[in-house]
RODO-2510 file (C-alpha; in nm, 4 decimals, decimal comma):
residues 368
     n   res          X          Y          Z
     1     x     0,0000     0,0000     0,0000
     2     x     0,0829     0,4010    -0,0669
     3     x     0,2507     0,5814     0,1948
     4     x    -0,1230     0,7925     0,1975
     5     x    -0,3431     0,5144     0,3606
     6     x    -0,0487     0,4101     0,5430
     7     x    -0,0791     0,7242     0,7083
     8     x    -0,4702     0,7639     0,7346
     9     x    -0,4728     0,4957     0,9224
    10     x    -0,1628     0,6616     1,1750
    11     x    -0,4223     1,0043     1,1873
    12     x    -0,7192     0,7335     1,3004
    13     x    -0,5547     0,6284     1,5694
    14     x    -0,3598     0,9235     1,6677
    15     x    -0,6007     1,2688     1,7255
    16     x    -0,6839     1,3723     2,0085
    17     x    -1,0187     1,4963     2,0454
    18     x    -1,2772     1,7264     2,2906
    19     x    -1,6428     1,5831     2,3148
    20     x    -1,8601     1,8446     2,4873
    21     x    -2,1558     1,7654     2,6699
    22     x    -2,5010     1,8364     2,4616
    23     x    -2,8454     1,9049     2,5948
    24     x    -3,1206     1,6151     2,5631
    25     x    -3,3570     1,7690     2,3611
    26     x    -3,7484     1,6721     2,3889
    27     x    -3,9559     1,5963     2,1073
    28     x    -4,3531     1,4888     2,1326
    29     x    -4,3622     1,1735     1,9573
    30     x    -4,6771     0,9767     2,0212
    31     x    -4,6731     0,5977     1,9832
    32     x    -4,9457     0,4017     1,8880
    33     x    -4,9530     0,0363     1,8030
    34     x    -5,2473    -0,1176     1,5934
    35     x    -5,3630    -0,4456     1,6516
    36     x    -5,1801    -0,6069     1,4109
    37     x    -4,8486    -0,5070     1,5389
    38     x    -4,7758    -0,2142     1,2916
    39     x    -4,6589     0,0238     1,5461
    40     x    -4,7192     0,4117     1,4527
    41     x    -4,5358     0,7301     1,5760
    42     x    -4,6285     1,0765     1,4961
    43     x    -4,4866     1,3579     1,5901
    44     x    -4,7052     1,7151     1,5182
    45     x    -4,4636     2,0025     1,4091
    46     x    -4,6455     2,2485     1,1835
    47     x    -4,3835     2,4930     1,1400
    48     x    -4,4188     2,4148     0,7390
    49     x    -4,7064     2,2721     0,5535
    50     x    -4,5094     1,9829     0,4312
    51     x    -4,5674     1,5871     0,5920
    52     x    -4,2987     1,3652     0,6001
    53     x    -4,4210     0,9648     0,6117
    54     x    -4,1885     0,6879     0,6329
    55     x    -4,2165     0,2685     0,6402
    56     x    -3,9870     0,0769     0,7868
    57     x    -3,9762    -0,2747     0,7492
    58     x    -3,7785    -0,4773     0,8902
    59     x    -3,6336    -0,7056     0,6592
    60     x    -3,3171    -0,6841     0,4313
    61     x    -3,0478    -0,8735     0,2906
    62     x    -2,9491    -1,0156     0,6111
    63     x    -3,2725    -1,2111     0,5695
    64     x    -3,1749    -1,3502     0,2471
    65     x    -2,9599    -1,6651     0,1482
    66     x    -2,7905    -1,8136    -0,0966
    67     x    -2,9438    -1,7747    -0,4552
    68     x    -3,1771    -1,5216    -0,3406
    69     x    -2,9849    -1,2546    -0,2446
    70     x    -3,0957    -0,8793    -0,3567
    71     x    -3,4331    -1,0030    -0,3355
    72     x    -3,5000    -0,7309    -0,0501
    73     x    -3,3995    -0,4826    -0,2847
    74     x    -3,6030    -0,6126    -0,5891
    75     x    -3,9180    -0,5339    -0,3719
    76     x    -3,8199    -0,2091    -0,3544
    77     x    -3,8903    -0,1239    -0,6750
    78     x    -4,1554    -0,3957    -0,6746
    79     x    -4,3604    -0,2416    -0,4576
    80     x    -4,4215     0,0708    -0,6798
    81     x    -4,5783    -0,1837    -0,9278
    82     x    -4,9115    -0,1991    -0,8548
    83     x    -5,1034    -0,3965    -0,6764
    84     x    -5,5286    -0,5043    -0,6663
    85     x    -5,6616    -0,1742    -0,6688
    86     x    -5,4405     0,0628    -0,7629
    87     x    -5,2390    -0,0315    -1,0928
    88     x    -4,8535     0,0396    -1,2052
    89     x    -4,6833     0,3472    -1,1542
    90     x    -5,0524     0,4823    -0,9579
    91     x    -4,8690     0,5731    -0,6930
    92     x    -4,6176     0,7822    -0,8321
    93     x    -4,8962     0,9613    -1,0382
    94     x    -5,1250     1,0333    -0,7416
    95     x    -4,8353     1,1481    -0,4984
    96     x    -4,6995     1,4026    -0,7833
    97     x    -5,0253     1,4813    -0,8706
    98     x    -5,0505     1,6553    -0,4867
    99     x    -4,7138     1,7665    -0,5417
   100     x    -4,5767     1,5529    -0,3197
   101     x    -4,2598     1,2901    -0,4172
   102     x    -4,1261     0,9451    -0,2870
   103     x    -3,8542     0,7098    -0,2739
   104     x    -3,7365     0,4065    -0,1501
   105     x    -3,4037     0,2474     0,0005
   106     x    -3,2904    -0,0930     0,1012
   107     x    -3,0241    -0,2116     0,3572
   108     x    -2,9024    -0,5081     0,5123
   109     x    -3,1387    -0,4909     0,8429
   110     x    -3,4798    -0,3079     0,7013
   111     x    -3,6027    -0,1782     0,3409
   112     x    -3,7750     0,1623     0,3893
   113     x    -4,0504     0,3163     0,1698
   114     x    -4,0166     0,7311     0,2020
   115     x    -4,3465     0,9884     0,1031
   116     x    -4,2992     1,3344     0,1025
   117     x    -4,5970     1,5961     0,0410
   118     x    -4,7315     1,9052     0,1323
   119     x    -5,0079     1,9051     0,4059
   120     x    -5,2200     2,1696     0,2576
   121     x    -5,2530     1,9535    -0,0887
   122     x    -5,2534     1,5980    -0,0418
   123     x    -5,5599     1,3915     0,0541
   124     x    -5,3833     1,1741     0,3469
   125     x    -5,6416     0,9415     0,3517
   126     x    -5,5903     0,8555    -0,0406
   127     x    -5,1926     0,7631     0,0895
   128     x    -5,2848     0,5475     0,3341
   129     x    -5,5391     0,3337     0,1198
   130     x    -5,2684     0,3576    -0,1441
   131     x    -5,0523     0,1725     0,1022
   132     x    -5,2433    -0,0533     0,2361
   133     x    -5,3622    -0,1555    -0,1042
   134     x    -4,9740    -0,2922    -0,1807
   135     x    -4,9066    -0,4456     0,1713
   136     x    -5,2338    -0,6518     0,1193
   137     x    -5,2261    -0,7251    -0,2245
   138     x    -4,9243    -0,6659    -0,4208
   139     x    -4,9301    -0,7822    -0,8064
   140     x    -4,7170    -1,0733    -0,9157
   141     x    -4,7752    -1,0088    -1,2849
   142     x    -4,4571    -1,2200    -1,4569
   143     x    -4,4490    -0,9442    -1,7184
   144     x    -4,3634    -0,6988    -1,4559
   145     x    -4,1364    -0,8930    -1,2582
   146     x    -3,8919    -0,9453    -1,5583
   147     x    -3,9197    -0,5933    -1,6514
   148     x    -3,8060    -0,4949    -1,3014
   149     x    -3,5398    -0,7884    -1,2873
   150     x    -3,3750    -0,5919    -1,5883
   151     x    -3,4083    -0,2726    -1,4478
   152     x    -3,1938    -0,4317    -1,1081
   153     x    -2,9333    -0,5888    -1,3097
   154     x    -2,8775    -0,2949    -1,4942
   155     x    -2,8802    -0,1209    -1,1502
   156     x    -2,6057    -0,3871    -1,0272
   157     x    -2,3788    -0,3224    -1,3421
   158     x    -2,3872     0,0491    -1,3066
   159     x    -2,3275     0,1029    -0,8988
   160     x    -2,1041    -0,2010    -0,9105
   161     x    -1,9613    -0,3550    -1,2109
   162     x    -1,8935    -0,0323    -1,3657
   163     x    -1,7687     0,1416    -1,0706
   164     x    -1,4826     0,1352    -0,9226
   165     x    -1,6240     0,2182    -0,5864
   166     x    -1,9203    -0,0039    -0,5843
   167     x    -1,7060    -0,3435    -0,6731
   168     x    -1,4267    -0,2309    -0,3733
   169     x    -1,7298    -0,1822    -0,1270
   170     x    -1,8476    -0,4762    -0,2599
   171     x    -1,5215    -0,7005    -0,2324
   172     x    -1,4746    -0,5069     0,1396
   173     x    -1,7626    -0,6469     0,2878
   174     x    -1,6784    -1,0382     0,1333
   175     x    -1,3967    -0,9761     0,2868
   176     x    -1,4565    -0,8420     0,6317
   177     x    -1,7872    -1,0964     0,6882
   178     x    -1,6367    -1,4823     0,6512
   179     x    -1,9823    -1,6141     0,7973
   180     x    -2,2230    -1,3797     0,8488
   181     x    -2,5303    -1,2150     0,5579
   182     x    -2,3696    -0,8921     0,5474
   183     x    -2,0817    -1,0673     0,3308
   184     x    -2,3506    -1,0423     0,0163
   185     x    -2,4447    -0,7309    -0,1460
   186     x    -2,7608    -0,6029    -0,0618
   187     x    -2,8080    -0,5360    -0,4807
   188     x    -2,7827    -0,8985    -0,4797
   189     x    -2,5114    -1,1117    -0,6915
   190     x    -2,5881    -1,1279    -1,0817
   191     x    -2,6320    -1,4699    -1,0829
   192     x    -2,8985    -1,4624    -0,8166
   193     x    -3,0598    -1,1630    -1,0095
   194     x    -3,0950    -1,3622    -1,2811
   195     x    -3,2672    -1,6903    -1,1507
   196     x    -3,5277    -1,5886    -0,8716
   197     x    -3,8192    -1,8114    -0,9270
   198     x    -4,2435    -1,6878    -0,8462
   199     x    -4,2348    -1,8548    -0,5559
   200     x    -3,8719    -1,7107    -0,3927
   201     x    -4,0414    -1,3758    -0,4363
   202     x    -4,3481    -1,4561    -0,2980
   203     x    -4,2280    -1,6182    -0,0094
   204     x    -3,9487    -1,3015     0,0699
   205     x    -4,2892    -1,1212     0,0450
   206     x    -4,5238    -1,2978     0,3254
   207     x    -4,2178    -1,3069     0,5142
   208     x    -4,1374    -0,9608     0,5735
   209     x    -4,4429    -0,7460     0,4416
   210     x    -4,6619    -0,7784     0,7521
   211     x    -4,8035    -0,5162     0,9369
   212     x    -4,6489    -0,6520     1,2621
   213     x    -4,2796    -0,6705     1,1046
   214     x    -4,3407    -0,2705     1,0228
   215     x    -4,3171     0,0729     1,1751
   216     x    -4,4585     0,3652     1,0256
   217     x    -4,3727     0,7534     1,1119
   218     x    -4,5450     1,0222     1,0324
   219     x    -4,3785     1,4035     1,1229
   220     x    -4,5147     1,7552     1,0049
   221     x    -4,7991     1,9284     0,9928
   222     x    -5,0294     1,6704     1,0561
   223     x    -5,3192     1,5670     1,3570
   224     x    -5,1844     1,2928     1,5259
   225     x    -5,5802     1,1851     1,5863
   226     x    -5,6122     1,2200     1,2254
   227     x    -5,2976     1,0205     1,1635
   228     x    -5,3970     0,6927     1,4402
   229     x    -5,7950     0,6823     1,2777
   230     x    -5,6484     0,6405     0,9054
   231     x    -5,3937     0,3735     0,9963
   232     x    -5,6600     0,2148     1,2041
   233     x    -5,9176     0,2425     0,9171
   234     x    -5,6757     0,0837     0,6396
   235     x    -5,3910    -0,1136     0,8056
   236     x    -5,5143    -0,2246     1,1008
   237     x    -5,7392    -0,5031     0,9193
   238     x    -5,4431    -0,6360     0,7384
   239     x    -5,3511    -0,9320     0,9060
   240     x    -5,0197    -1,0414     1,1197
   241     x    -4,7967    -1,2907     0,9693
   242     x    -4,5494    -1,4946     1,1290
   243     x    -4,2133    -1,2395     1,1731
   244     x    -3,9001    -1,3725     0,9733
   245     x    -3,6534    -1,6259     1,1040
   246     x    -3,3750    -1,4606     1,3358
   247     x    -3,0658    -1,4168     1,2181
   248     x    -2,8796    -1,6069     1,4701
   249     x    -2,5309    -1,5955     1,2983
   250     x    -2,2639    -1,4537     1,4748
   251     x    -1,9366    -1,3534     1,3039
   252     x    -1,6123    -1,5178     1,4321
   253     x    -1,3864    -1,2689     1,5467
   254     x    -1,1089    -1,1621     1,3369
   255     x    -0,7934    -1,2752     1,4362
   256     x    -0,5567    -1,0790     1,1791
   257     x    -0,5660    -0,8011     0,9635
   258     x    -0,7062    -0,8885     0,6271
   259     x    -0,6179    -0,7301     0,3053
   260     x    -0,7576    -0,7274    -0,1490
   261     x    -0,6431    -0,5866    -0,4219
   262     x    -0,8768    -0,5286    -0,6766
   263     x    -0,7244    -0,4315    -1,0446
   264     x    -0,9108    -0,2353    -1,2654
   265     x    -0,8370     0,0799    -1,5028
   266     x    -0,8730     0,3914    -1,3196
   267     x    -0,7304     0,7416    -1,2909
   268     x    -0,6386     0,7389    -0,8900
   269     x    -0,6445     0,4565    -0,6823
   270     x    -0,8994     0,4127    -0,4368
   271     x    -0,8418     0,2856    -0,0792
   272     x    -1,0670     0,1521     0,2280
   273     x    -0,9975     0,1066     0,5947
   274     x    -1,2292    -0,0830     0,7602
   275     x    -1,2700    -0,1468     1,1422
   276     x    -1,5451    -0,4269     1,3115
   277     x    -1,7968    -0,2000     1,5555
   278     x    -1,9914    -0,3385     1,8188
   279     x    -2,3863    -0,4131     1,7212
   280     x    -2,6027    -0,0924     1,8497
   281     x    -2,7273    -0,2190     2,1866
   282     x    -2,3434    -0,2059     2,2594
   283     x    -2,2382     0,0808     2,4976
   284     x    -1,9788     0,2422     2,2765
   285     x    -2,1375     0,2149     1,9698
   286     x    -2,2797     0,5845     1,9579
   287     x    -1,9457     0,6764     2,1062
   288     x    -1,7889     0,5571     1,8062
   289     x    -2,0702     0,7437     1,6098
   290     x    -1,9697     1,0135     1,7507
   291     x    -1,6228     1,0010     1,7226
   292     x    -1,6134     0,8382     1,3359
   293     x    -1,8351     1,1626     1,2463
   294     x    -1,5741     1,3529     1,4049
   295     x    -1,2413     1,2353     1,2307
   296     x    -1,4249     1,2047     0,9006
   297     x    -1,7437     1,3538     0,7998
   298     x    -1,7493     1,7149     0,6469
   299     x    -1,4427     1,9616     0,6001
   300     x    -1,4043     1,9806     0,9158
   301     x    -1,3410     1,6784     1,0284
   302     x    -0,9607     1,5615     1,1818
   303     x    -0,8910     1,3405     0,8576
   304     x    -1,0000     1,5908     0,6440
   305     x    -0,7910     1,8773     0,7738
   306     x    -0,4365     1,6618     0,8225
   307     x    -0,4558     1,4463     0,4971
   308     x    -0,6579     1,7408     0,2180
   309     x    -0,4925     2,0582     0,3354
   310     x    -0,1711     1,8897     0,4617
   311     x    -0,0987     1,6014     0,2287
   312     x    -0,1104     1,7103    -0,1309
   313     x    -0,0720     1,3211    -0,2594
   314     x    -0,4158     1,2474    -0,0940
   315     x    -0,7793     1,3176    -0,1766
   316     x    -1,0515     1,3735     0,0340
   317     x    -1,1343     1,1095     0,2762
   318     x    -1,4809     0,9928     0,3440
   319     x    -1,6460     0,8178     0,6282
   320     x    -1,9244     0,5709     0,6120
   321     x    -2,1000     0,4488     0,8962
   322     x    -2,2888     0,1591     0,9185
   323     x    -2,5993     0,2044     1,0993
   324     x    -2,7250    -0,1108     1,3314
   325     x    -2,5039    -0,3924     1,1800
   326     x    -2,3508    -0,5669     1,4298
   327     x    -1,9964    -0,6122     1,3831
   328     x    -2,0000    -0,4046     1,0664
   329     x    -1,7236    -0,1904     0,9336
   330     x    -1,6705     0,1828     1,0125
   331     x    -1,5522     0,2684     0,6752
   332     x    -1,2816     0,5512     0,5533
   333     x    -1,2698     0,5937     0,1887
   334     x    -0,9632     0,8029    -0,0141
   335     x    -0,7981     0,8443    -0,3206
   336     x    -0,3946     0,8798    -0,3801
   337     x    -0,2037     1,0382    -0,6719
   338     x     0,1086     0,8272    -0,5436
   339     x     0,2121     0,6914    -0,8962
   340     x     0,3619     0,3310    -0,6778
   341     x     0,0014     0,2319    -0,6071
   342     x    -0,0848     0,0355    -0,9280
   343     x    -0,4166    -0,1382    -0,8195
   344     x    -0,7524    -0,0778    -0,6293
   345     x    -0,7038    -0,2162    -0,2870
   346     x    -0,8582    -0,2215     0,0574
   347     x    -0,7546    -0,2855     0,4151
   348     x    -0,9982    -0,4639     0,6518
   349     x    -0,8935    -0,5298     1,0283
   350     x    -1,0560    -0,6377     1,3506
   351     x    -0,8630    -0,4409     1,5608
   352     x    -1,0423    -0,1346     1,7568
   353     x    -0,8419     0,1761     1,7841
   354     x    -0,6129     0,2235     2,0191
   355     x    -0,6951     0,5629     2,0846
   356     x    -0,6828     0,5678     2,4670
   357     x    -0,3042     0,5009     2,4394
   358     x    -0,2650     0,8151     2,2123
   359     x    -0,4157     1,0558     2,3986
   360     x    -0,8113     1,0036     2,4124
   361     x    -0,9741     0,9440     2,7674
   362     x    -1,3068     0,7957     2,8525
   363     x    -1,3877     1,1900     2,9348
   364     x    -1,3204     1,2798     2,5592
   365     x    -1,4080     0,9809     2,3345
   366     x    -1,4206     0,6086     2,3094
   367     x    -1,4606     0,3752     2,5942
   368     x    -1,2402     0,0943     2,6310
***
């Protein structure tokens, strides 16, 4: 490796840095739960005329296995696809028609469905029987599934196979996870893309499309009262299904630092550093939130300042943090100009950082 992620790694373990007390601060969320299970929170904040509604559910590509992986994803787009009542691309129409948008993201723990509209315009109660319409009855019209199968892979070849990023992250996480789901991308493998039967698909959807595996939130300018009646009026009579299988998987610990070199044309190389952090229920792991946001994220940060302004053979460095995967990498991304470093490589190790050792107490950072 260059002498520039050799010495990213030396400015991870080696800044000191001041963590300053911060004020709780109180927001009225109110918390219902349907009968089903679906649990709803609202919180009432009309500042804006604009509503901000999001679905979590629950399942990812951690619930996935072998030959079925980026299934999760593929109902992503699925689910914008119609469904008994309302046909393909309905939603979309009806949502811009308000003047409202949405999206949609999956991850390896939950895939999350995102509506965004102004208060003043949309009819909520049309969204909600929108919704429920696809969580009851999603359409598995074979025409439509292949369509959207080629619309993934050409997803997969673009953020992956064409990028020099995507295929490193991609090769960093096979290489960091020896055991556990997070080793497969959540955009699924190509082969796997290619040969998901009817029946995968409809089984990934019982499994983790139930109201009971779900949690909705709803913030803006909204009546919570409003909010609990429609959600009680069009999910509530959805039936609970059985909650997927745990994942009950654990990673063995690493036991040595673990290295790839991936070779492909490109005008810089890019490097990774990746470190294993605790699963979220862990005390330090918002500690380490804390502190990866401070040695990497924005202009700022500790990285940014010693290896931009400071180092002119290195790039901007870029953190990623991996929210609620146990035992996931904390990632640092960078480029060098250093004309030695031929290839595309990452470094993946299991060691914490020693950062006590080098000048960070419990009173200013990480816990031991």
């Amino acid at each position: 490796m260059s002498a520039c992620p050799t010495f990213a790694r030396a400015a991870l373990l080696a800044v000191p840095l001041l963590v300053q007390p911060l004020a709780a601060q109180g927001f009225q969320v109110k918390s219902h739960m349907l009968k089903n299970g679906m649990k709803v929170l609202v919180q009432e904040d009309h500042a804006i005329p604009n509503v901000a509604l999001y679905t979590f559910y629950r399942i990812g590509s951690r619930n996935e296995r072998p030959g079925t992986t980026g299934i999760s994803h593929f109902f992503e787009h699925m689910m914008f696809n119609g469904a008994k009542k309302f046909g393909p691309g309905e939603f979309d129409r009806v949502m811009e028609a308000f003047g409202g948008h949405n999206n949609a993201y999956t991850s390896q723990n939950i895939t999350a469905y995102q509506d965004w509209f102004p208060s003043s315009a949309v009819n909520l109660e049309k969204i909600f029987e929108m919704g429920a319409d696809r969580i009851r009855d999603l359409a598995f019209d074979p025409k439509m599934i292949e369509s959207e199968r080629g619309v993934v892979a050409s997803e997969r070849r673009t953020s992956v196979d064409n990028s020099n990023q995507g295929i490193l992250h991609e090769q960093l996480n096979a290489t960091a996870f020896t055991a556990h789901p997070y080793m497969w991308p959540v955009v699924g493998w190509m082969s796997d893309i290619q040969s998901w039967k009817m029946e995968d698909l409809q089984n990934h959807f019982r499994m983790g499309y139930a109201p009971n595996n779900a949690t909705m939130v709803v913030v803006g300018d909204v009546d919570t009262g409003e909010v609990i009646r429609l959600a009680e009026k069009y999910i509530e009579p959805i039936a609970p299904r059985e909650a997927p299988p745990k994942v009950v998987t654990v990673e063995p610990e690493q036991k040595g630092e673990r290295r790839i070199v991936v070779r492909k044309p490109a005008q810089l190389p890019l490097v990774m550093v990746a470190f294993h952090i605790p699963q979220t229920s862990h005390p330090d792991y918002y500690t380490l939130e804390i502190l990866s946001n401070l040695l990497a994220s924005g202009q700022s940060s500790r990285l940014y300042r010693r290896l931009a302004r400071s180092i002119s053979k290195c790039n901007i460095p870029q953190k990623e943090w991996m929210h609620g995967k146990p035992l996931h990498p904390s990632e640092l991304r960078g480029t060098s100009n250093d004309p030695g470093e031929a290839g595309v490589g990452i470094q993946a190790s299991g060691d914490r950082p020693r950062l006590e050792s080098r000048g960070l107490d419990h009173q200013t950072g990480a816990r031991s």
